[in-house]
Wavefront OBJ file of the C-alpha trace (Angstrom):
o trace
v 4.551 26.011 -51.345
v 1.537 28.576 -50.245
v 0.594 31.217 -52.532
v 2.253 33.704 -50.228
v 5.659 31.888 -50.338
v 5.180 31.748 -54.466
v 4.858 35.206 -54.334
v 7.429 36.092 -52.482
v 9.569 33.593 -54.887
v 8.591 35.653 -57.084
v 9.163 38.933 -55.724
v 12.865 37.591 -55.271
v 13.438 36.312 -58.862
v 11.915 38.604 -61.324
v 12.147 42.529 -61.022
v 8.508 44.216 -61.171
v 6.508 45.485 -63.679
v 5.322 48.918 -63.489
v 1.667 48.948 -62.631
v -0.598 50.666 -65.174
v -2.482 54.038 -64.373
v -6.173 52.961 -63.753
v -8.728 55.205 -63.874
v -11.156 55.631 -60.669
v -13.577 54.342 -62.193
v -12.627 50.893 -63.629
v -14.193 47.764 -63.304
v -13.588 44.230 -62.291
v -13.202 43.179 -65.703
v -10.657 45.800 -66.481
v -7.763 44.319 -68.198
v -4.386 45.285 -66.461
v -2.253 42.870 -68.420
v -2.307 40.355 -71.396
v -0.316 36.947 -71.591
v -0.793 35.719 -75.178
v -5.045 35.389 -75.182
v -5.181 35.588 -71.664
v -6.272 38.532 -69.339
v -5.203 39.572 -66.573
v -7.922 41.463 -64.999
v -8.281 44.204 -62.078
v -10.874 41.810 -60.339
v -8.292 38.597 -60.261
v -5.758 41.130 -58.565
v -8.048 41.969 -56.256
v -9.355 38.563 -55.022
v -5.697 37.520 -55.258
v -4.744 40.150 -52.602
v -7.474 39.298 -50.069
v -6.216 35.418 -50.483
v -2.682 36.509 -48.741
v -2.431 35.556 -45.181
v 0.631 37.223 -44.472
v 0.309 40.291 -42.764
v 3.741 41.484 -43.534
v 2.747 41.101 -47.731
v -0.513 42.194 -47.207
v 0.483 45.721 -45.711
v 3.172 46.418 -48.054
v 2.746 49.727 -49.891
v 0.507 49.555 -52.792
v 2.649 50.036 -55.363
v 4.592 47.212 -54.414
v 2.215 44.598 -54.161
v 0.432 45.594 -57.091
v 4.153 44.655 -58.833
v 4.193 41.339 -56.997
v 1.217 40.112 -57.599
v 1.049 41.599 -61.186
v 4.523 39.208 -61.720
v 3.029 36.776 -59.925
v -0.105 36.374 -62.168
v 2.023 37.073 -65.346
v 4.488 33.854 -64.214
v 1.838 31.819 -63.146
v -0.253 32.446 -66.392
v 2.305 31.870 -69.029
v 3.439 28.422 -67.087
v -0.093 27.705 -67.149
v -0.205 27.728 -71.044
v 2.487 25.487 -70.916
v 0.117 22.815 -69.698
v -1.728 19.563 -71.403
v -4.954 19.921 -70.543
v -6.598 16.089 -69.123
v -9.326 14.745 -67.651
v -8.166 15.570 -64.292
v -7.557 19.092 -64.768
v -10.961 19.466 -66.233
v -12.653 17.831 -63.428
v -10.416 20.055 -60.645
v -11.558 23.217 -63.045
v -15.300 22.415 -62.892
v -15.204 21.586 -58.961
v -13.064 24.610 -58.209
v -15.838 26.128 -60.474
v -18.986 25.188 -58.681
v -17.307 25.335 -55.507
v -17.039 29.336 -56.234
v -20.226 29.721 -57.313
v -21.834 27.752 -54.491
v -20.102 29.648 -52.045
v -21.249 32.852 -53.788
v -24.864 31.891 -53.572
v -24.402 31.223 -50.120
v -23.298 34.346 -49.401
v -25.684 35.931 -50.991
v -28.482 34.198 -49.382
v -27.319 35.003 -45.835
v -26.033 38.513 -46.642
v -29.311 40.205 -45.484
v -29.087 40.443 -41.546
v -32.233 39.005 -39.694
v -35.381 40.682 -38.961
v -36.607 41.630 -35.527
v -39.657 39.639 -36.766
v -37.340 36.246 -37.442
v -35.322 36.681 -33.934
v -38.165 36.982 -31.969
v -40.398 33.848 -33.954
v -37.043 31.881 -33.445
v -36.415 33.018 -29.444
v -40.136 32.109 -28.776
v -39.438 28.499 -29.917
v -36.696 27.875 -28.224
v -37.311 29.036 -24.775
v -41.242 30.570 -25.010
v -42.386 27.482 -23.631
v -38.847 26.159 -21.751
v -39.393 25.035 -18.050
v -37.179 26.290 -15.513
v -34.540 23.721 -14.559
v -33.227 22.934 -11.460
v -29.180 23.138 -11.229
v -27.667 21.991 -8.226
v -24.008 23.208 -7.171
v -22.128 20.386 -5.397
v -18.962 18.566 -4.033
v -18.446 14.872 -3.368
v -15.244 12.637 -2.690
v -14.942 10.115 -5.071
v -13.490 6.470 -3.929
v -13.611 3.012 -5.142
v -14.867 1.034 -1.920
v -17.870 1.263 -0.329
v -15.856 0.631 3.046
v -14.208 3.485 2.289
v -17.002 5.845 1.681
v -18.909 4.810 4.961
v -16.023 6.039 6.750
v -15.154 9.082 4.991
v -18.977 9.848 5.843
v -18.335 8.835 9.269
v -15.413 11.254 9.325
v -17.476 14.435 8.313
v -20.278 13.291 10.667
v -17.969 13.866 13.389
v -17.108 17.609 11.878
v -14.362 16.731 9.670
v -13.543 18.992 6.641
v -15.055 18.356 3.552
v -12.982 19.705 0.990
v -9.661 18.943 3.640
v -11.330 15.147 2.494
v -12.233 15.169 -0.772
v -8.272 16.313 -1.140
v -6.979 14.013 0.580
v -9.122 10.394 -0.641
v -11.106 11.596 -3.921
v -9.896 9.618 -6.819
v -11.750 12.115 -8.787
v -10.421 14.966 -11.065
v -11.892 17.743 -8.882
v -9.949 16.466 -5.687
v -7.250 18.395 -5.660
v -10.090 21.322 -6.055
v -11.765 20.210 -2.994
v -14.511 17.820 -4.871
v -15.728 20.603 -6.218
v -18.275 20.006 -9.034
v -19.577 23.957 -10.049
v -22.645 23.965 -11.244
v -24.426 21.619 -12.883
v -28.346 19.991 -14.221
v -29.590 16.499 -13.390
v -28.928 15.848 -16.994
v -25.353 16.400 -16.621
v -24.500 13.752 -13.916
v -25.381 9.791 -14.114
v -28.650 8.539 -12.947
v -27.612 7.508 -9.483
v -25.783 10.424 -9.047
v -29.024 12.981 -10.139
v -31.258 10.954 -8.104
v -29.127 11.530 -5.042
v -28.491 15.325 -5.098
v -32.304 16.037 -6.131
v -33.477 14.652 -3.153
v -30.998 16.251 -0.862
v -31.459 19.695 0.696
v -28.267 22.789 0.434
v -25.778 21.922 2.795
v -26.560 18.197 3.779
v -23.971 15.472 2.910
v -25.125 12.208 1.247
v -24.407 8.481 2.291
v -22.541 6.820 0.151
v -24.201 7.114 -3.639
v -22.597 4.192 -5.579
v -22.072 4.595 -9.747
v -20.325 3.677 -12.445
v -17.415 5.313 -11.839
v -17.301 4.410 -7.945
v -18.574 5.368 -4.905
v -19.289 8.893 -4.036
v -20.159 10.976 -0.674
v -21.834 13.902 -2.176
v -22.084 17.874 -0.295
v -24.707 20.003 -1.931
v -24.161 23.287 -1.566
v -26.867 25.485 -3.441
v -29.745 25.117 -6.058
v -31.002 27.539 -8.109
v -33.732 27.533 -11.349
v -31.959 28.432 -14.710
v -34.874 30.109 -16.506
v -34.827 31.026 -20.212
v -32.135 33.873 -21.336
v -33.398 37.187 -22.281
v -33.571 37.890 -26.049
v -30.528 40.361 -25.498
v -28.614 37.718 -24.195
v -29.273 35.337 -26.933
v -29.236 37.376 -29.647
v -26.088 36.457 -31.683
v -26.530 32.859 -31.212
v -30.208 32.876 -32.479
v -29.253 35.583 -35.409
v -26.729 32.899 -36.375
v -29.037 29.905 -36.043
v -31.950 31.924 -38.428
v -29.020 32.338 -40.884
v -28.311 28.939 -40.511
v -31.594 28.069 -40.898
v -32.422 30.681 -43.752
v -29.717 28.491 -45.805
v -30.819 24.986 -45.217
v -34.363 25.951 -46.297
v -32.724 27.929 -49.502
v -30.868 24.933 -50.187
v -32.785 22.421 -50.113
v -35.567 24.457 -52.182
v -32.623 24.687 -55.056
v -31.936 21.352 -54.843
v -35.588 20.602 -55.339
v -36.611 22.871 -58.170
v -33.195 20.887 -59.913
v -33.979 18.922 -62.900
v -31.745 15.850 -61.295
v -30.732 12.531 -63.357
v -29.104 9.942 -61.688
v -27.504 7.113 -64.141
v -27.201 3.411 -63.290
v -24.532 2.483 -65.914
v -21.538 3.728 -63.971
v -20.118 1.019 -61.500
v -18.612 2.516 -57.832
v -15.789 0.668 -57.914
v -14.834 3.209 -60.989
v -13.728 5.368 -58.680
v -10.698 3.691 -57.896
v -9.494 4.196 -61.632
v -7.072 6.427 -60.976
v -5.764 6.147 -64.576
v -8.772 7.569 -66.044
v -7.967 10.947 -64.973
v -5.019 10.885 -67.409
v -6.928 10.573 -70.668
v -6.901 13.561 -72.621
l 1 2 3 4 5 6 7 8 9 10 11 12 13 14 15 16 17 18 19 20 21 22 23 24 25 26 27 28 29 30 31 32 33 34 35 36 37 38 39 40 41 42 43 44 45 46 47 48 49 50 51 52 53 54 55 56 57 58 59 60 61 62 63 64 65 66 67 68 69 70 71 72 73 74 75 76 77 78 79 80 81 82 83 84 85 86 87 88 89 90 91 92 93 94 95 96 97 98 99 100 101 102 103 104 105 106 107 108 109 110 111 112 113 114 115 116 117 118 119 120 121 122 123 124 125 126 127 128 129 130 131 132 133 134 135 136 137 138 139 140 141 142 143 144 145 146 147 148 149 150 151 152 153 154 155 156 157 158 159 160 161 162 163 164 165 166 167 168 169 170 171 172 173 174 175 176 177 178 179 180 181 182 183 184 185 186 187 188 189 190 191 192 193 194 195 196 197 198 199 200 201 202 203 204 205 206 207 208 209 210 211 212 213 214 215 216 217 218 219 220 221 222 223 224 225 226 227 228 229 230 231 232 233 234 235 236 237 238 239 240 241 242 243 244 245 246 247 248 249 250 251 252 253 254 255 256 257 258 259 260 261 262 263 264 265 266 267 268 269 270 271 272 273 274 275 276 277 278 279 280
């Protein structure tokens, strides 16, 4: 069951508890209940309530969710007491742990937004020193025998349609859309296929170009040079790649200032001891 579903359980099978009067200016760690030595705390609540996915909980009055979740915590606290605590819960404790903490650090290390600085150093090499490349926008008919092709081409020599073709014959996914092919870079299309179109000029039709996937009659339409986006254009992507990057390095410095140990006297195929977890 999700944690919205337990806490609407909940909500149905225990009344609520009236909420305490907090002060404006209480903490995280305020305590707003006590189960046995446990606490409850203002912080937990909190965290708890940004958890829900439910829009319809999560935009109930506050007085009412404070109740539910307040039950909620109270429920789930005193079963928790209940509980024998094994090697397996103390291994899903520490992960859950360091899992929390790790993420915390991460957020922490990208919370500061990039510099203009940072953008610009990371734009320059990316695209500073990027040729201009050549896309080509282009049609063809797609069939599987040569025979075929030569006649197809025959066909349009004599002023036959192109696209009225390429719907009609092309065994191609962009037949029914007249052959059309968009846009595209030499690095997008098979060898044979590249080779073809690069040495073509807009508006002439090839002879029969024969790949992998068949035989081809090709109709290029335009070219144009892609050069490098502006920074403006860019500028999310490469804000998200310095973060990225910002990270990595931050990461990998951690991990390398650790005081690491591996041992040798554990065997691998100890992790298939499932009945380990259940000593005490």
């Amino acid at each position: 069951m999700t944690r919205p579903n337990l806490l609407a359980a909940a909500l149905i099978a225990v009344p609520f508890l009236s909420a305490p009067v907090l002060a404006q200016d209480q903490g995280a760690d305020a305590v707003v209940a006590t189960v046995g030595d446990d606490q409850i705390t203002l912080g937990q609540m909190i965290v708890m309530k940004q958890s829900i996915q439910d829009p319809n909980m999560a935009n109930l009055p506050d007085q009412a969710l404070w109740d539910m979740m307040l039950d909620q915590l109270i429920r789930q606290t005193a079963v928790a007491q209940s509980a024998e605590e094994d090697a397996a819960v103390r291994a899903q404790l520490e992960l859950q742990r360091r899992n929390t903490l790790a993420s915390a650090a991460v957020t922490q290390i990208a919370a500061a937004d990039p510099t203009e600085e940072e953008l610009k150093a990371t734009y320059d090499r990316l695209f500073a020193e990027a040729d201009a490349v050549r896309e080509y926008n282009a049609a063809h008919i797609l069939v599987e025998a040569e025979e075929e092709a030569k006649q197809i081409k025959a066909e349009l020599d004599d002023g036959g349609d192109f696209g009225a073709l390429a719907e009609q014959h092309s065994t191609g996914p962009s037949g029914p859309n007249q052959g059309d092919l968009g846009w595209f870079s030499a690095d997008q299309m098979v060898a044979p296929f590249a080779e073809a179109v690069a040495a073509m000029e807009p508006g002439a039709v090839s002879d029969p170009v024969q790949t992998e996937f068949g035989w081809h009659v090709i109709k290029l339409n335009e070219t144009r040079l892609r050069e490098a986006p502006p920074l403006g254009e860019v500028r999310d992507q490469i804000s998200q790649m310095v973060l990225r990057e910002k990270v990595e390095t931050e990461i990998q410095r951690l991990v390398e200032a650790a005081d690491v140990e591996k041992t040798d006297d554990v065997d691998p195929a100890d992790l298939n001891r499932i009945e380990l977890l259940e000593a005490n």
